[in-house]
N, C-alpha and C positions, 0 to 999 in steps of 0.2 A: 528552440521554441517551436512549438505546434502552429500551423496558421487556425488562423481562427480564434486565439489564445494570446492575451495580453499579459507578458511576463510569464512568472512560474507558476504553478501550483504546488500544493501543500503534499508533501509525501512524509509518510514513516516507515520506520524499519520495526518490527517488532519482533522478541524471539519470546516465546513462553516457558515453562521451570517445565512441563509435563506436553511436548512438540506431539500431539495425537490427536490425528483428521477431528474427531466430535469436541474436543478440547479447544479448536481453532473456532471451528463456526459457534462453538457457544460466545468464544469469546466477542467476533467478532457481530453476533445476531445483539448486542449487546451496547458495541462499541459507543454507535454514535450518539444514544442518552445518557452513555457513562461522560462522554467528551462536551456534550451541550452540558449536563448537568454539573459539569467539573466550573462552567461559567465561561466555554470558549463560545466565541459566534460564530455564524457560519461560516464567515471566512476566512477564520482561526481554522476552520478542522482541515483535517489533512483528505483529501479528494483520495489519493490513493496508498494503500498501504502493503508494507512485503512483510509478509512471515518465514524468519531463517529460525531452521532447525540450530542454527550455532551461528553467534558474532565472533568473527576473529580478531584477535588479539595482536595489537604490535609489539614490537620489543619492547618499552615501556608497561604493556599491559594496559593499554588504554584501545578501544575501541577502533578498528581500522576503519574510519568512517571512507576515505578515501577511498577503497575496494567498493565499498555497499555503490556507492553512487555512481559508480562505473556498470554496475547490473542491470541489466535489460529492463525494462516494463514490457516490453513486446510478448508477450505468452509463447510464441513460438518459438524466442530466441532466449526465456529462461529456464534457469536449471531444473529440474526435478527436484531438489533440496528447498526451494523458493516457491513461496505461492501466491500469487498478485491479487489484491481485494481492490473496490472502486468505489467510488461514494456515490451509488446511483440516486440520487433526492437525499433519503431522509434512512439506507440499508447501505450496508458495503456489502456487496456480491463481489462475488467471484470473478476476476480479468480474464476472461477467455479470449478467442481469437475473436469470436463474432463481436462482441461487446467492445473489443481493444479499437474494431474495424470503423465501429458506429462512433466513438470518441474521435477515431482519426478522421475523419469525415465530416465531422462536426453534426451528424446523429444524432449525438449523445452528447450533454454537455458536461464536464466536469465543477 
């Protein structure tokens, strides 16, 4: 837990059928009226969200969620395959370093 931050916040993992840069931010320029208009409140949506080019698979073939949630939010310390989005108000931008720095500081509120 972050200080400043009671409990957790709301994160998802997304991967898309066609994983290509102008594919991502349409999706994502989109996301949070798709998410309020689906009938979530605000604090149903998910604050932060990763886009993987591929979810892996366990031996069953079910979802290794267990891996996902071992994965950095830190931008510095994720992969190049992963791309970290943030629910800034009412837009999910981009996780960069400056943005990750103002959330952890309490900044920027989640």
């Amino acid at each position: 837990m972050k200080p400043r931050y009671d409990g957790q916040c709301g994160t998802a993992t997304i991967t898309l059928h066609e994983h290509l840069p102008q594919n991502e931010r349409d999706f994502t320029a989109n996301l949070y009226s798709r998410l309020r208009g689906s009938g979530l409140t605000p604090y149903q949506l998910p604050r932060l969200v990763r886009m993987l080019r591929q979810m892996e698979l366990n031996a069953t073939f079910k979802y290794a969620t267990a891996s996902v949630k071992q994965l950095p939010w830190d931008p510095d310390k994720a992969s190049e395959e992963v791309t970290l989005w943030w629910l800034d108000g009412e837009t999910y931008r981009p996780l960069e370093k400056k943005s990750w720095e103002a959330i952890e500081t309490g900044r920027a509120r989640l």
